[in-house]
LODO-399606 format. One record per residue (C-alpha): x, y, z. Coordinates in pm, 1 decimal. Layout:
        c1        c2        c3
         X         Y         Z
...
END
This chain:
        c1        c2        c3
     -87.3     656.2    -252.5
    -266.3     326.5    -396.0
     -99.0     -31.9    -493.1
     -72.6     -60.6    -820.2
      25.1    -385.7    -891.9
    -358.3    -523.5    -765.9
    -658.0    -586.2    -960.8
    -905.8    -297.6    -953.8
   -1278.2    -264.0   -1010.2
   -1314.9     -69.6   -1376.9
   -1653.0     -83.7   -1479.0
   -1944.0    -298.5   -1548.6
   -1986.2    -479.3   -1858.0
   -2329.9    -252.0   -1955.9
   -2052.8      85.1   -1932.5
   -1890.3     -84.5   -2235.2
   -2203.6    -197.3   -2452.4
   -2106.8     -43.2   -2803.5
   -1904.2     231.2   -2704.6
   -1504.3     334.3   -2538.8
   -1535.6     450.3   -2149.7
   -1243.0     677.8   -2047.5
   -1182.1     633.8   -1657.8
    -904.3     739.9   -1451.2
    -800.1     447.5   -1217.9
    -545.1     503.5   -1007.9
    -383.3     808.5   -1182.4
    -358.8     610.9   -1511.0
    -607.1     754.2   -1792.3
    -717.9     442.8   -1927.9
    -962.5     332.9   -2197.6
   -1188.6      21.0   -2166.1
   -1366.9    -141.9   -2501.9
   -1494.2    -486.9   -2610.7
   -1247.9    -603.7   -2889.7
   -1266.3    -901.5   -3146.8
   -1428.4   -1217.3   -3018.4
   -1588.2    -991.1   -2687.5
   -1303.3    -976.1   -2559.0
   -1214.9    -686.7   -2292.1
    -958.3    -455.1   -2346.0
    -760.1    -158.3   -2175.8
    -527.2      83.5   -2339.2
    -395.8     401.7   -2235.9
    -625.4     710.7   -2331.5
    -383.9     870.8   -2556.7
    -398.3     811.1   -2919.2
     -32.4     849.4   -3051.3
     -53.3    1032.3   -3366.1
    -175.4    1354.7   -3165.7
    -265.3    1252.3   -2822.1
    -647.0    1298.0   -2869.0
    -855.4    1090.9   -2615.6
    -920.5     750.5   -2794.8
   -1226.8     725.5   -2556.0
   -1432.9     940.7   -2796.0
   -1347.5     766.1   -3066.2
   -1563.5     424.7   -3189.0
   -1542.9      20.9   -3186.9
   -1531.2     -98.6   -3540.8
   -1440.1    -456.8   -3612.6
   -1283.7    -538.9   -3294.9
   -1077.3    -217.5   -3362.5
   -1040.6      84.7   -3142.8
   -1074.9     374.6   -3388.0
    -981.1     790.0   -3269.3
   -1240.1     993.2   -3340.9
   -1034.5    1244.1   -3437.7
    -837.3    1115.8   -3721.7
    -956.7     760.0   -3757.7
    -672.1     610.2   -3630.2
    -759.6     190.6   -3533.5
    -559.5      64.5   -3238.1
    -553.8    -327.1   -3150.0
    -582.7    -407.9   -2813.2
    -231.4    -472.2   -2749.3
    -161.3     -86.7   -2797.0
     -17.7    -131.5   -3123.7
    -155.7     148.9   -3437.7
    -317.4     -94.6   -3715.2
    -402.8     122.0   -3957.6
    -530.5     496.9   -4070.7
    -696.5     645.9   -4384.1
    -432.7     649.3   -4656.2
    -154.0     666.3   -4408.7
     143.7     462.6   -4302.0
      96.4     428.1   -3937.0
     230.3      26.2   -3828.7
     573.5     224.0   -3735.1
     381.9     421.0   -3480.2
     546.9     325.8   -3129.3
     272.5     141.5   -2919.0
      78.2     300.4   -2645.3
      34.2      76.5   -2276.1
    -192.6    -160.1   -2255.6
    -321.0    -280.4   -1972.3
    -459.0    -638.7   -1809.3
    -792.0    -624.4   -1806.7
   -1084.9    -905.2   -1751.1
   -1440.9    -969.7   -1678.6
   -1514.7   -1176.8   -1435.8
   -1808.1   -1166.9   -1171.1
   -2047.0    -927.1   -1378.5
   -1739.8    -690.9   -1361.8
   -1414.6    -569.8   -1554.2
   -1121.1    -533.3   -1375.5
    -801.1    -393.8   -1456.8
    -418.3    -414.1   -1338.8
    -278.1     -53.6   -1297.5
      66.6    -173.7   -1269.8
     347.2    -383.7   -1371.3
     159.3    -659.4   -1622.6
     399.8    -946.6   -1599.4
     240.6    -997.3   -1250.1
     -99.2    -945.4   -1342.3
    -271.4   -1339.9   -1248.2
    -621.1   -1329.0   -1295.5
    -601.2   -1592.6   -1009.4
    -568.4   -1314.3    -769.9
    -914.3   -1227.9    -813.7
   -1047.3   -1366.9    -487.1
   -1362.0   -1604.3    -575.0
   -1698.3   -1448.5    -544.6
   -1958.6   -1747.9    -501.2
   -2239.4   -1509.1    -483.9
   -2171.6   -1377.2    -813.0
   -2194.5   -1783.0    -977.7
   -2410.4   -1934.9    -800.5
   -2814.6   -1887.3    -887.1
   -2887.4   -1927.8    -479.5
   -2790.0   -1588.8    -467.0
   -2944.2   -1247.1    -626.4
   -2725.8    -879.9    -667.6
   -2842.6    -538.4    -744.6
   -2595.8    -232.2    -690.6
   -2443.0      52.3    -892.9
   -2146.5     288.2    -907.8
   -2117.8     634.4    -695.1
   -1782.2     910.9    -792.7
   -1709.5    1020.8    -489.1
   -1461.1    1300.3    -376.7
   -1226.6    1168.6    -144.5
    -939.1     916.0     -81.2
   -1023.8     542.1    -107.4
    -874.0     489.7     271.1
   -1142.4     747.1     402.8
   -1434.1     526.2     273.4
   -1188.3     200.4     373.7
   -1250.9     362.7     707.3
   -1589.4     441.4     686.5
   -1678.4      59.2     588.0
   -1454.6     -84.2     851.7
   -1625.0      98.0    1159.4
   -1958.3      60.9    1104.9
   -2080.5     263.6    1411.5
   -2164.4     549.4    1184.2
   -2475.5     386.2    1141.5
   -2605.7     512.0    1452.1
   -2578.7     873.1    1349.9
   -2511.7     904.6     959.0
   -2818.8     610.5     858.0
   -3030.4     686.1    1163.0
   -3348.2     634.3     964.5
   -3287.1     283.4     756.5
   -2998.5      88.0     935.1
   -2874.2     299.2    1203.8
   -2991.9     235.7    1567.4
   -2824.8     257.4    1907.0
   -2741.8     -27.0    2029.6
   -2465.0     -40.2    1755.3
   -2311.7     212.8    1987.2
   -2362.3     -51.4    2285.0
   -2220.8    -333.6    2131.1
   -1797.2    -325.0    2104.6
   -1649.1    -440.0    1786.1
   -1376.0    -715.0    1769.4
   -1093.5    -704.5    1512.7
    -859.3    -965.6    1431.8
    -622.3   -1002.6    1119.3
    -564.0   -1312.4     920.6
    -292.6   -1281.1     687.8
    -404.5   -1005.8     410.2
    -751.7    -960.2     539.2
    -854.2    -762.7     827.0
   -1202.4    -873.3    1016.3
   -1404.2    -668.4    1218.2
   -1762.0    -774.1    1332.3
   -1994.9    -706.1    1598.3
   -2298.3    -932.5    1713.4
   -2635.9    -751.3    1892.2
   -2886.7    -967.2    2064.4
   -3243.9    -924.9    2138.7
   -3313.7    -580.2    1966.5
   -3583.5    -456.0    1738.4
   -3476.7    -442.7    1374.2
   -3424.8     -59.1    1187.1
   -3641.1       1.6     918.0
   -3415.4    -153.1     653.0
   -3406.3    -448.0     804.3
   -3767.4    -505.8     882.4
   -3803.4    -434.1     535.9
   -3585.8    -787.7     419.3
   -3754.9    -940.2     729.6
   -4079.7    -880.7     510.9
   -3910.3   -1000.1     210.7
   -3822.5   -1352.0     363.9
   -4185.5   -1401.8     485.7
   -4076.0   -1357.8     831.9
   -4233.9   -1130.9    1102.7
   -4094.3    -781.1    1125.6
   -4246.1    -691.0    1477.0
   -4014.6    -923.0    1695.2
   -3681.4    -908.9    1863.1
   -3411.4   -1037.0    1641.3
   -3002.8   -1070.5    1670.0
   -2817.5    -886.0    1444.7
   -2426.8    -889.8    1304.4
   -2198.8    -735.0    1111.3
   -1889.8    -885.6     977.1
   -1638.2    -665.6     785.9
   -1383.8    -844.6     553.8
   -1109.4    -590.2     367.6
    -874.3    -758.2     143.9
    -650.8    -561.0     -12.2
    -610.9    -345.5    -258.9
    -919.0    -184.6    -158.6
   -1259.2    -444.4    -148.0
   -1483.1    -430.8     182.5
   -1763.1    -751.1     168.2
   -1958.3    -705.2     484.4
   -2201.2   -1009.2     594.8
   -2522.6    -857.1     760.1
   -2816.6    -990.0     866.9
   -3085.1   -1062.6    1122.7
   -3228.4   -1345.3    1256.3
   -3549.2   -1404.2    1504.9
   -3412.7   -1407.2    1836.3
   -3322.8   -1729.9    1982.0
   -3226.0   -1933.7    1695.5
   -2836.8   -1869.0    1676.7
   -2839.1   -1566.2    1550.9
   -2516.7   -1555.1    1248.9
   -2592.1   -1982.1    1273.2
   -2923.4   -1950.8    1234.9
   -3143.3   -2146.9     981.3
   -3218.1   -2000.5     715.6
   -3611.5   -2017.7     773.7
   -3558.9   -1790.9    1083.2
   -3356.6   -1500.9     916.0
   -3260.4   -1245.0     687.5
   -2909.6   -1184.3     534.0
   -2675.8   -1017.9     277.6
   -2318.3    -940.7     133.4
   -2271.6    -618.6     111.3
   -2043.2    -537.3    -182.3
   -1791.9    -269.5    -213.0
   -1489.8    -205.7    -429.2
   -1350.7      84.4    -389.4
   -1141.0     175.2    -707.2
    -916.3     499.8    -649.1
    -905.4     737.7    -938.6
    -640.2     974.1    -744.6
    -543.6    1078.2    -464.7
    -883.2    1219.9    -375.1
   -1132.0    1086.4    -572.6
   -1286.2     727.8    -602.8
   -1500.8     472.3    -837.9
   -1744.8     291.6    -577.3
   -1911.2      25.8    -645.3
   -2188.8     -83.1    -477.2
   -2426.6    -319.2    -367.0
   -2587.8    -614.2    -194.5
   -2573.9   -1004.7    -286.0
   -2868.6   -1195.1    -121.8
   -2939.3   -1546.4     -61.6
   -3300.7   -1570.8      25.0
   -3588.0   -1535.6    -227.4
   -3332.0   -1491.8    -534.0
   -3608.9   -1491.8    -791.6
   -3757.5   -1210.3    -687.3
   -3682.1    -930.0    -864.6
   -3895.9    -662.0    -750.7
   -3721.2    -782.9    -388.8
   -3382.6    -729.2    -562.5
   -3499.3    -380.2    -680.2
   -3613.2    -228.6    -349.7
   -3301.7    -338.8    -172.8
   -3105.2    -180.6    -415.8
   -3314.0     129.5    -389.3
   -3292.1     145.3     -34.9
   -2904.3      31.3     -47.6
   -2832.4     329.4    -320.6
   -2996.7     571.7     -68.5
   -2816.3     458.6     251.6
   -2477.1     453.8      36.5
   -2557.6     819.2     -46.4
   -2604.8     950.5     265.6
   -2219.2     883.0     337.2
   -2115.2    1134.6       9.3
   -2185.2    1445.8     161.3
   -1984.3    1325.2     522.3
   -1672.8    1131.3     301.7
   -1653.1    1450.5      84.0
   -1642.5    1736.5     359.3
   -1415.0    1491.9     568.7
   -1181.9    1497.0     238.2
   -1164.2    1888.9     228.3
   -1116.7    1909.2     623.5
    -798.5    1696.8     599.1
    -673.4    1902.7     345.0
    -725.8    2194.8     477.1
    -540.3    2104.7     808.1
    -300.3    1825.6     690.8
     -89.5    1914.6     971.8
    -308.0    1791.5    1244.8
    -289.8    1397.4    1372.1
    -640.1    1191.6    1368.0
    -736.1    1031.1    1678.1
    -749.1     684.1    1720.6
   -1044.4     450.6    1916.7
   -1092.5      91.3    1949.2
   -1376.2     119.9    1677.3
   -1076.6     258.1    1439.5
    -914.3     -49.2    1453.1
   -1077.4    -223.1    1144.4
    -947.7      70.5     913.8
    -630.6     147.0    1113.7
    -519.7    -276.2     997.9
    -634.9    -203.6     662.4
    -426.4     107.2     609.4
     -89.3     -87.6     735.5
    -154.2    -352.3     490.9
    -191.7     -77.5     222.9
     129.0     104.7     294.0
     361.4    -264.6     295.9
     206.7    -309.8     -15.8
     271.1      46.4    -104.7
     581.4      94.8      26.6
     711.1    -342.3    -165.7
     621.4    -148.8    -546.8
     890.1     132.6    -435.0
    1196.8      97.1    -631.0
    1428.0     -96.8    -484.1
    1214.6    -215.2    -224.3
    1350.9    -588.2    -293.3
    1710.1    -428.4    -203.9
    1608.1    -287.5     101.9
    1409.9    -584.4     245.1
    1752.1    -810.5     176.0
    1955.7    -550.7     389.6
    1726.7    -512.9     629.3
END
């Protein structure tokens, strides 16, 4: 169960570079390929003269063709034309919104008259050139609340990244979680601890001693449908910790969209926006390294949580106050599932 009526992650502009991508977002089969003009377009996967997949067909002049017949679709779903055929009759396949914005495509699974690329909440650290980003893309087996959870209680750490980021006074400190309107906030603060190996690693990066006891924080943001940002950092003890200077510390967004494909399976995306020492790109590429690794040590956990639940979907999860982050999240998800219900509008008037 995912909203459909939200913009979605769908790829990255490089997935698209002279070629169709077929991806399943949200139970939709959908392919994504630059049209006339570089423009981005989205079209159902299903070429209608005999439901081949159009995403192994080609981009010729702006013009989706199928590989199978050589069928050319415009971007509005429409059939254009076909080798010495008749084919403008052809009923038209569904389109859908799609547009690139942030160093990302992103598509609207559901009804298109509501589709506002407005909605797309603002993402200064993908404008402004204060700020550098390296990530990637992980296809992970499980549902897209599961790693909602995972991002909104970040005491894992302690146990599942025990050797980058982990470390146990995570366990010490006790989260706070408050909501404020669509988006759910959890963070916790530490003070006066020695920074994991990750960390000491960025320390390094800023110029700043690594050997010293710093405060640390992490600040959770979900908005819905399904993004996680998380502000982390550290900061040489004593200077305000989350306020301090810059000079004294180290910090990052960490970037997630989580893009359901179906019930059980997800596109995540990936990766870490930095403010400090943006030019340096061999910086940028050993915090993405190291972020790619920590993100894959929660595959193996997500994915064997996944087939637990399903083997024993009778039995109730229990509930802490570290849960509370992802327990928010997951009643924002189901008012927004439950509003794109039919006749949802009818029953909200009665009620």
């Amino acid at each position: 169960m995912f909203p459909k009526n939200a913009w979605y992650v769908a790829c990255t502009p490089d997935e698209i570079e002279g070629k169709p991508l077929g991806r399943q977002i949200c139970g939709e089969k959908m392919v994504f390929y630059r049209a006339a003009e570089g423009r981005v377009a989205a079209l159902e996967d299903f070429c209608p003269h005999r439901g081949a997949p159009l995403s192994l067909g080609f981009v010729e002049d702006g013009r989706l063709i199928c590989g199978y017949h050589g069928l050319a679709m415009g971007c509005e779903g429409r059939t254009e034309a076909m080798p010495g055929q008749r084919v403008r009759g052809f009923p038209a396949i569904r389109s859908f919104p799609a547009v690139e914005r942030y160093g990302f495509i992103w598509v609207w699974p559901g009804d298109a008259e509501q589709a506002d690329p407005a909605l797309i909440h603002h993402l200064e650290w993908a404008e402004s050139p204060d700020w550098a980003y390296g990530g990637g893309l992980y296809h992970i087996g499980c549902d897209y609340r599961l790693m909602i959870d995972n991002l909104m209680d970040l005491t894992h750490e302690t146990y599942v990244h025990a050797s980058s980021i982990g470390q146990k006074e995570i366990d010490e400190a006790a989260p706070s979680t408050r909501v404020d309107g669509e988006e759910v906030i959890t963070e916790r603060h530490m003070e006066g601890v020695m920074a994991p190996p990750f960390w000491r690693m960025a320390l390094r990066g800023n110029g700043l001693a690594d050997d010293v006891a710093v405060d640390r924080w992490q600040i959770c943001r979900f908005t819905p449908p399904s993004h996680v940002l998380i502000e982390v950092g550290v900061a040489h003890a004593g200077h305000g910790g989350y306020h301090a200077p810059a000079q004294h510390k180290a910090s990052s967004i960490v970037v997630d969209f989580i893009t359901p494909e179906s019930e059980t399976s997800i596109w995540y995306f990936w990766g870490m926006a930095r403010n400090f020492n943006p030019g340096d790109q061999a910086l940028t590429d050993t915090i993405r390294e190291g972020q790619g690794k920590i993100f894959a040590e929660d595959l193996e956990m997500l994915e064997q949580q996944q087939q637990n639940l399903l083997r024993h979907p009778q039995r109730n999860l229990l509930k802490l106050n570290i849960d509370a982050g992802g327990v928010q999240a997951r009643r924002i998800l189901e008012r927004r599932i439950e509003a794109e219900r039919p006749g949802a509008s009818a029953r909200i008037a009665s009620a």
